[in-house]
N, C-alpha and C positions, 0 to 999 in steps of 0.2 A: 240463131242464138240471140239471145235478150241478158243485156248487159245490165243491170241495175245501178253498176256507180257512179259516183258521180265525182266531177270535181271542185272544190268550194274555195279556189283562192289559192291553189295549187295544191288543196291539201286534200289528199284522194279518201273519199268514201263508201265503202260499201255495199251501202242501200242510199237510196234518197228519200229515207226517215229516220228523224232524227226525236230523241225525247226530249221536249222542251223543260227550259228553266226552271226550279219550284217542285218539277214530280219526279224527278229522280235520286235528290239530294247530289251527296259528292260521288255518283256512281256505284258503291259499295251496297247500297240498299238492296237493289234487283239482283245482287248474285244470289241467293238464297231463293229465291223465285222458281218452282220447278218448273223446268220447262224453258226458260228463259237464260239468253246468251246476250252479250253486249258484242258478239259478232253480228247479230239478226241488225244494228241499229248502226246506224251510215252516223250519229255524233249523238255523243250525250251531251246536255251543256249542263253543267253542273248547278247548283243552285246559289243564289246571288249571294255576294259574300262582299263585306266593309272591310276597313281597316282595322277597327277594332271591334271585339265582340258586341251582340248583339243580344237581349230577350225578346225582343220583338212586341207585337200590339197584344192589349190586353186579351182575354178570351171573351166572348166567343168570337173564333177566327174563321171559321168556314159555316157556309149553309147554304143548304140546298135552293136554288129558284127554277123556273119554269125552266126544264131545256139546260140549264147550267149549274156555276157556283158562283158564287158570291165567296169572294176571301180578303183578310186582312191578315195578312201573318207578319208585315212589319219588319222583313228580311230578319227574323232570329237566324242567326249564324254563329261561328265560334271566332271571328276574325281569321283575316288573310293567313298568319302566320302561322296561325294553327292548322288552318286547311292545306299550306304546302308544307308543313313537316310532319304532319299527322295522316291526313287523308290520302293524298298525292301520291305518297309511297305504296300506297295499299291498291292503286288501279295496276290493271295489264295493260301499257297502252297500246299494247299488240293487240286487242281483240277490236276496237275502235278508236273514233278519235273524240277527244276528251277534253272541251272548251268550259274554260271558268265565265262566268256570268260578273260582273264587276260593278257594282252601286254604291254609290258615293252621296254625302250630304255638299258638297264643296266641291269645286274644280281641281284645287291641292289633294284631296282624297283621293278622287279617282286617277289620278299622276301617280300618288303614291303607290297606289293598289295595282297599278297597271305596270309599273316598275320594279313590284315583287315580284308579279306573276312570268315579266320576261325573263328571270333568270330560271324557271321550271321546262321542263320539257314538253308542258303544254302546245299544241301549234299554234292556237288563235284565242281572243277574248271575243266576246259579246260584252257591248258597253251598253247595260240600262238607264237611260235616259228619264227616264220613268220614275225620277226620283224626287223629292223636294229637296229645294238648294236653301240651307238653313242663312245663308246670308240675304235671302230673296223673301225672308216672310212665307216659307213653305212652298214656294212656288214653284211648280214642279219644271226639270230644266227642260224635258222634251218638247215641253207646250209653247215654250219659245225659241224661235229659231237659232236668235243668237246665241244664248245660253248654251242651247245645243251644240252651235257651231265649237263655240268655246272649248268645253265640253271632251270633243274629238280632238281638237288642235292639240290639247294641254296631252292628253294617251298618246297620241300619235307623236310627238316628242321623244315618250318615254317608253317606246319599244318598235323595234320592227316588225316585230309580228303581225300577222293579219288583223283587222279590226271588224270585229260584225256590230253593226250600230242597231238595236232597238229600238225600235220606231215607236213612239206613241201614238192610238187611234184619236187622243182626245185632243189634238192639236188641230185649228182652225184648218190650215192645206197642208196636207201630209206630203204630198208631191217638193211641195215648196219648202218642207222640212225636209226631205230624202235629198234634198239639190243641192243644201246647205251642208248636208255632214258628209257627202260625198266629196264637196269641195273640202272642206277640213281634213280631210284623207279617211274615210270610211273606204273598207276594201269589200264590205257586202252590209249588205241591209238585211232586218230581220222584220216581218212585219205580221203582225199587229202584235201590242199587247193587250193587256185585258183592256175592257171597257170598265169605266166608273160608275159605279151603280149603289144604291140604296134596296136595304127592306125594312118594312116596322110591323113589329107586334102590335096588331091594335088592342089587345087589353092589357101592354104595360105603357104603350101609344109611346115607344123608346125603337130605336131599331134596333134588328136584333142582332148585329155585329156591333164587339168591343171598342172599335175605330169612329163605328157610328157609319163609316162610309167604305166600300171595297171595291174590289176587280172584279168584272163579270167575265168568265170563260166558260167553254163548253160550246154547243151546238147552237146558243141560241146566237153567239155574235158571226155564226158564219157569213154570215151575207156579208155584213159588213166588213170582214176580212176577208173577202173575196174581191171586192171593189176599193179597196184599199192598196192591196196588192199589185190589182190591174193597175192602179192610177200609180203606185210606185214604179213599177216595172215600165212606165214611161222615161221614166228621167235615167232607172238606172243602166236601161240598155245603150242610152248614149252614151255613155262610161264604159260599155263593157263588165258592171259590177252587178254581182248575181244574188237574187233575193229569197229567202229564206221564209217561206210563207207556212202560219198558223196562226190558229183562231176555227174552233168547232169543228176540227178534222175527227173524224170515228170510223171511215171506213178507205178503203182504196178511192170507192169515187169522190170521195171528197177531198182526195190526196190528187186529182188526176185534173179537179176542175182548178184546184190552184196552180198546179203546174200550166193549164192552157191559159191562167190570168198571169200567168209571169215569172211564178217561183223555179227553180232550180232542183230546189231543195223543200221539206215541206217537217214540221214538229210537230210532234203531239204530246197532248198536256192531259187536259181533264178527263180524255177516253181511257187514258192505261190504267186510270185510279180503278175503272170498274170492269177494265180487262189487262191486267200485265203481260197478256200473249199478245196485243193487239198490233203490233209493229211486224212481225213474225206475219200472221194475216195480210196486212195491208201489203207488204210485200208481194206475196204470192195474187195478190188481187190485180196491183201495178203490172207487172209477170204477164199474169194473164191476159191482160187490156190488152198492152205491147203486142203479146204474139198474133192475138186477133185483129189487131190494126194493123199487123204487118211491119210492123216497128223494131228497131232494135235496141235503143237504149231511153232513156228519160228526155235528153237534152230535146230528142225531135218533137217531143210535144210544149218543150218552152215556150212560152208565150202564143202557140199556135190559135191562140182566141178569134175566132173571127167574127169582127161585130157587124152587126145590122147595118146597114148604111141610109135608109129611108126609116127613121124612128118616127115621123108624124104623117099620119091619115092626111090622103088630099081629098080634093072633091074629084 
């Protein structure tokens, strides 16, 4: 028999996929989806949400690039309090489990935000780091360690709840950043989010996102969230704290090679846009890996990576 659940901080899942941040909204979106159940998906994390409402970056906010998308959506949200009196009541949280996303301009926002969301019956947050700290000159808090650290200290004050901390890819040592929020009490790591990326029209020679500058997701940053991952999944096994790997997942094997880099647990973003059965599949593809390796659950192929040990040519 082949077990698929998993456990993420004591809080038991399903499947070991989950729909990432951004493509699900507040859950509610996919029930209308024929075909599609929020039993098939081991977490949804809901889409990042502020304190107070939100319209987000100008348009144009998504487009297509090689292999991915480029996006700038700007967190439009309704704010916090409208998502827990409004949305919140409207999930089953029997059918999975159901993690708010939390993005803040300030250290006091994300306190505050994280201090709403403890009194819901949510189990855990994800904290997006990912943000610019408007007291900082836009600087985004994950790119600095300390900021980051910060960051966690200030949430993790203001609830016992699990913390999943959102890593950012664009920070000089991600390791050295995953060591830092673990220490501030990070109870799981998520890892990667988008990469930063440009496109330009050359005959208006303007790029052609409203922001001017966006996230790249999709297939093309896989590599890079693969080795990301691995290099997380260093530090956090010394903790015991289990990481939450996506970045260009589209199929089971690409759900199977982040599991042997470290993850746990594995999210999908930009695939379901252009398949909303896709979670349902990848399942049945993990399933199948499993039974033909002789396996019975996910956890045995955690971090099971085995690297090269002779990487340079002798004479």
């Amino acid at each position: 028999m082949v077990d698929l659940s998993v456990n993420i901080c004591g809080i038991q899942c399903n499947s070991p996929v989950a729909m990432a941040s951004g493509n699900a909204g507040y859950g509610i979106e996919y029930q209308s989806v024929s075909g599609f159940t929020n039993r098939d998906v081991g977490a949804v994390f809901l889409k990042g949400t502020t304190l107070e409402p939100r319209l987000g970056n100008k348009p144009d906010r998504v487009m297509e690039s090689a292999s991915g998308l480029l996006n700038s959506i700007g967190l439009q949200n309704p704010g916090a309090q409208v998502v827990i009196n409004e949305y919140l009541p409207k999930l089953d949280l029997s059918e999975s489990q159901f993690i708010i996303n939390v993005s803040g301009s300030n250290i006091e926002e994300y306190a505050e935000i994280v201090r709403q969301f403890d009194q819901t019956a949510l189990p855990a947050m994800e904290i997006n780091i990912s943000c610019p700290n408007v007291k900082r000159g836009g600087a985004t808090f994950g790119n600095d360690p300390d900021m980051a650290a910060r960051v966690v200290e200030a949430c993790r004050a203001s609830t016992s709840k699990p913390l999943i901390v959102k890593l950012s890819p664009n920070q000089t040592d991600i390791a050295e950043g995953a060591r830092r929020v673990i220490d501030a009490g990070a109870d799981a790591l998520s890892a990667i989010n988008t990469l930063m990326g440009m496109q330009i029209d050359i005959r208006s020679k303007k790029p052609t996102l409203g922001n001017n500058q966006g996230g790249l997701s999709g297939p093309a940053i896989k590599p890079v969230a693969l080795l990301k991952v691995h290099q997380v999944y260093q530090v956090a096994k010394l903790h015991d704290i289990p990481v939450i790997g996506l970045g260009g997942i589209a199929n089971a094997e690409d759900a199977i090679e982040f599991f042997l880099a470290g993850a746990s647990m594995v999210a999908i973003g930009t695939a379901i846009a252009k398949d909303p059965l896709l979670i349902k599949k990848i399942n049945l593809g993990i399933e199948k890996y499993l039974k033909a390796s002789g396996l019975s659950s996910v956890s045995q192929l955690v971090g099971a990576l085995e690297l090269h040990t002779d990487t340079v040519l002798s004479r």
